[in-house]
N, C-alpha and C positions, 0 to 999 in steps of 0.2 A: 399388072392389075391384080393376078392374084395377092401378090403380097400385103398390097393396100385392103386387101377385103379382109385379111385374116387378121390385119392390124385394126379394122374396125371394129371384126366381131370381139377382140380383147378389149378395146375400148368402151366397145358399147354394154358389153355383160360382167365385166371384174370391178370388185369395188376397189381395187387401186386407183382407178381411172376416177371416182366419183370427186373426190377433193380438186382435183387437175378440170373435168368438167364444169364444176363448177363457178371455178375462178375463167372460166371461157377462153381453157386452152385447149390445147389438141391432146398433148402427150406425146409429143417428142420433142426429144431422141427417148428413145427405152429399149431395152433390150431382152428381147423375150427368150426365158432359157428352158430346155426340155418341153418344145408346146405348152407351153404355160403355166410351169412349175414354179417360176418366178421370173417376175417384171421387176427391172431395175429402172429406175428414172436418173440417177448420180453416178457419174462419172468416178467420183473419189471410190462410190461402191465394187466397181468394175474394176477398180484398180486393186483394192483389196482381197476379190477375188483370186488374182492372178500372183499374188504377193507370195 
């Protein structure tokens, strides 16, 4: 339950999340790094990351 709560408050206060709300999604998968230094939505991103 915690985890969901902290995935709401990103959801419900970052404007990452507004374009994804609007099209009346949730916003997952994403990956939130450093508490919220940056939200990834792309998988290709993550990979990139790691390259």
């Amino acid at each position: 339950m915690i985890n969901l709560k902290k995935f709401l408050k990103y959801r419900d206060t970052r404007p990452e999340f507004d374009k994804i709300k609007e099209a009346g999604m949730v916003g997952l998968p994403c990956i939130v790094i450093n508490n919220g230094e940056k939200i990834i939505f792309d998988v290709k991103e993550i990979e990139g990351i790691n390259s």
